[in-house]
VMD Tcl script that draws the C-alpha trace (Angstrom):
set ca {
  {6.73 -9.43 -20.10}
  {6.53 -7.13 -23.33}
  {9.27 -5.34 -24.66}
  {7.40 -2.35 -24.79}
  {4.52 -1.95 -22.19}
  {1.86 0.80 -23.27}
  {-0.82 1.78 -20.87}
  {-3.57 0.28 -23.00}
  {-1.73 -2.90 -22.68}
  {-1.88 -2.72 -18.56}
  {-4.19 -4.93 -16.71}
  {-6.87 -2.55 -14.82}
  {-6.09 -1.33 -11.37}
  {-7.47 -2.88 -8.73}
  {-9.46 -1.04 -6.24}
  {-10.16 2.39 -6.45}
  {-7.99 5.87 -7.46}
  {-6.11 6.47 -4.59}
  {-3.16 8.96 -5.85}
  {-1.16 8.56 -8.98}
  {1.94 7.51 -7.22}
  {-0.24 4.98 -5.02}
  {-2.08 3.82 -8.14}
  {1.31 3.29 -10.74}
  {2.71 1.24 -7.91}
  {-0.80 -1.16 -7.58}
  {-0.66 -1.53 -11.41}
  {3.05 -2.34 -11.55}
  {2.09 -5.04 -8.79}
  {-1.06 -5.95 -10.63}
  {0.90 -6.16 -14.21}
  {4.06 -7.85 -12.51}
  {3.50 -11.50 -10.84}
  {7.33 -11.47 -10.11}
  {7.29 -8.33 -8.27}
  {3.99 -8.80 -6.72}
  {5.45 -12.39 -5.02}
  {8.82 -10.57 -4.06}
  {7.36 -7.64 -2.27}
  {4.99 -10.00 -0.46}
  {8.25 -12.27 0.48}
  {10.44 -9.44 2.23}
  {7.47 -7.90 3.88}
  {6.97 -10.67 5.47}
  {10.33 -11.67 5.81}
  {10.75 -8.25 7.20}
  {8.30 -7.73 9.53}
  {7.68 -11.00 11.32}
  {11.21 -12.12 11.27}
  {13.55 -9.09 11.38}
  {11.05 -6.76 13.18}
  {9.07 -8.45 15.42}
  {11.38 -8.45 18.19}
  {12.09 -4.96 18.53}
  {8.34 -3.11 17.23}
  {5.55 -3.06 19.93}
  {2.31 -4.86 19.86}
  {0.05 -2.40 19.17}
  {2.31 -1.19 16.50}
  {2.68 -4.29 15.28}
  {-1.76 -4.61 14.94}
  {-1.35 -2.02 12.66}
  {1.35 -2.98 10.39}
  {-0.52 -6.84 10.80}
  {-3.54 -4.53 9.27}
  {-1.74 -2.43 6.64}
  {0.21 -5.93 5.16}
  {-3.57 -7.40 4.82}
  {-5.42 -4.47 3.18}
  {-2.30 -4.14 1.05}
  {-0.39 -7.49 0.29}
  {-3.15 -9.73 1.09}
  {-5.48 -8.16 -1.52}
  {-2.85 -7.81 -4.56}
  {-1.64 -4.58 -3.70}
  {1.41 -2.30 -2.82}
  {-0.90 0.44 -1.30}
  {-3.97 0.95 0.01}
  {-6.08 3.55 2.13}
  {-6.64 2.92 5.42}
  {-8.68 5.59 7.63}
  {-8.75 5.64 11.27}
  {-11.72 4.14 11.82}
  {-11.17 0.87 9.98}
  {-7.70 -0.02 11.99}
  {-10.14 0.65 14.87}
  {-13.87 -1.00 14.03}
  {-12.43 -3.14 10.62}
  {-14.31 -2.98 7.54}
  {-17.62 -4.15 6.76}
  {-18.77 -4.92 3.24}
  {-21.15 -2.86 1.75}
  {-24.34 -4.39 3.04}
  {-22.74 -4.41 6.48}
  {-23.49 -8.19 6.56}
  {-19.84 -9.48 6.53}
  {-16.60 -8.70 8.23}
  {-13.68 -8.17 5.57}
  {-11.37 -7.33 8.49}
  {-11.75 -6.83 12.23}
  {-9.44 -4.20 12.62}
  {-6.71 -3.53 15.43}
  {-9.28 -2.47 18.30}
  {-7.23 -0.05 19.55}
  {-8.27 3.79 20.43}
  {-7.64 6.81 18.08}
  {-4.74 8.38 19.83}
  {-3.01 4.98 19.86}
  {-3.07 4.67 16.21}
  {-1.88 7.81 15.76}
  {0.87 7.73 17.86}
  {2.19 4.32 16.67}
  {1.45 5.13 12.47}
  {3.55 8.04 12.78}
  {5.88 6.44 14.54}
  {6.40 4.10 12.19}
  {6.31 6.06 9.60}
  {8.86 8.40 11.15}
  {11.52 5.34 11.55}
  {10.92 4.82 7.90}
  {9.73 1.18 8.54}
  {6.39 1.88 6.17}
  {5.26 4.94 4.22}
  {2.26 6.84 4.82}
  {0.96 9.44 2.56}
  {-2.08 12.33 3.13}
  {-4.55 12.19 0.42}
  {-6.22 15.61 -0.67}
  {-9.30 15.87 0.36}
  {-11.43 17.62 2.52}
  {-12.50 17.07 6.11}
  {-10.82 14.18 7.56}
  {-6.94 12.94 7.31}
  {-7.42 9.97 5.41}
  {-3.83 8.29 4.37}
  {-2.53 5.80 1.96}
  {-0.44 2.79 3.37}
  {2.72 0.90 2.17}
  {4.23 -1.93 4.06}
  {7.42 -0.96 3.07}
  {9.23 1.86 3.09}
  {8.55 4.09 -0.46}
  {12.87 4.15 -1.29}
  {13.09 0.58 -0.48}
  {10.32 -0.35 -2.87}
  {11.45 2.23 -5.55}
  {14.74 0.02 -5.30}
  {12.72 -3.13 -5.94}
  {10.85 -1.38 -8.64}
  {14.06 -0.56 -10.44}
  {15.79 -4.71 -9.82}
  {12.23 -5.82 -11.07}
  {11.46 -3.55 -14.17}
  {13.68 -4.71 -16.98}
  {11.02 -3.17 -19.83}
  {9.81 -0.48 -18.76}
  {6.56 -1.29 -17.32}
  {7.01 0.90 -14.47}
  {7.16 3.79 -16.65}
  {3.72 2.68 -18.64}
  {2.03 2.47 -15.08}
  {3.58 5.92 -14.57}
  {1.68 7.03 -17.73}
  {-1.47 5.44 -16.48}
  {-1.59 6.57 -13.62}
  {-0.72 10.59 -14.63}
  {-3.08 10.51 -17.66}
  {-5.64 8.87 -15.47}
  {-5.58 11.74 -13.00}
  {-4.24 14.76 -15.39}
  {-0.72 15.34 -13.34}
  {1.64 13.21 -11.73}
  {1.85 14.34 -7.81}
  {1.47 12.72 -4.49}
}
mol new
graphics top color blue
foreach p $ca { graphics top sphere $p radius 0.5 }
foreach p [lrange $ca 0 end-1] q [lrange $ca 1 end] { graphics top cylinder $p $q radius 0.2 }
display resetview
């Protein structure tokens, strides 16, 4: 790593804007093999070892869904609507399943994302926007990975994806 990280010097984010706090932590993970690899090892670790006992299968679709959208594609967060844990995602052609979602019914997802959420086992944040609830995902609980952020970021990258990702959208907010 640099000794002093400037946000021309960041790799682009990945994906698309999702919120500035959602899009400093994909280019931290983007800009940050080490950090990248250790997230991916405790979720995992986490989840299918620690967790697996005691969370219920059809919350345990979704967070199968969340740690593929987000870990399996490079990233810390991601956006996941309601419709894709239910029908998956299609590319943009429709020809070719990216994922086949959880199959499970709308009330189901909502009751088991907020209750995971609740029990601080993953993070869920409301975008802005109008119409729909759309959220972005994290398969780890936002304090846990600040903590990670802090043992991982010995020169200050975090705080040039922070710039980034404020001057990118004009404020720094959820």
């Amino acid at each position: 790593m640099k000794e002093d990280w400037k946000a021309d010097d960041l790799k682009p984010l990945i994906g698309h804007k999702i919120s500035p706090i959602a899009d400093a932590l994909n280019l931290f993970a983007g800009n940050s093999k080490e950090f990248r690899f250790q997230i991916e090892v405790d979720a995992k670790k986490y989840w299918y070892r620690e967790m697996l006992r005691f969370v219920p299968a059809p919350a345990m679709k979704i967070v199968s869904m969340v740690l593929d959208r987000t870990i399996g594609w490079a990233k810390v967060a991601e956006i996941i609507t309601e419709d894709q844990f239910q029908n998956g995602i299609r590319t943009t052609d429709l020809d070719e399943l990216i994922t086949s979602g959880t199959g499970q019914n709308a009330k189901t997802i909502r009751k088991y994302t907020r209750i995971l959420t609740d029990k601080h086992l993953m993070s869920r944040f409301p975008l802005k926007t109008r119409g729909r609830a759309r959220y972005w995902y994290t398969p780890i609980f936002i304090n846990d990975l600040n903590a990670k952020i802090k043992a991982h970021d010995d020169k200050g990258l975090w705080a040039a994806c922070h710039a980034r990702a404020s001057s990118d959208w004009g404020y720094w907010g959820n």
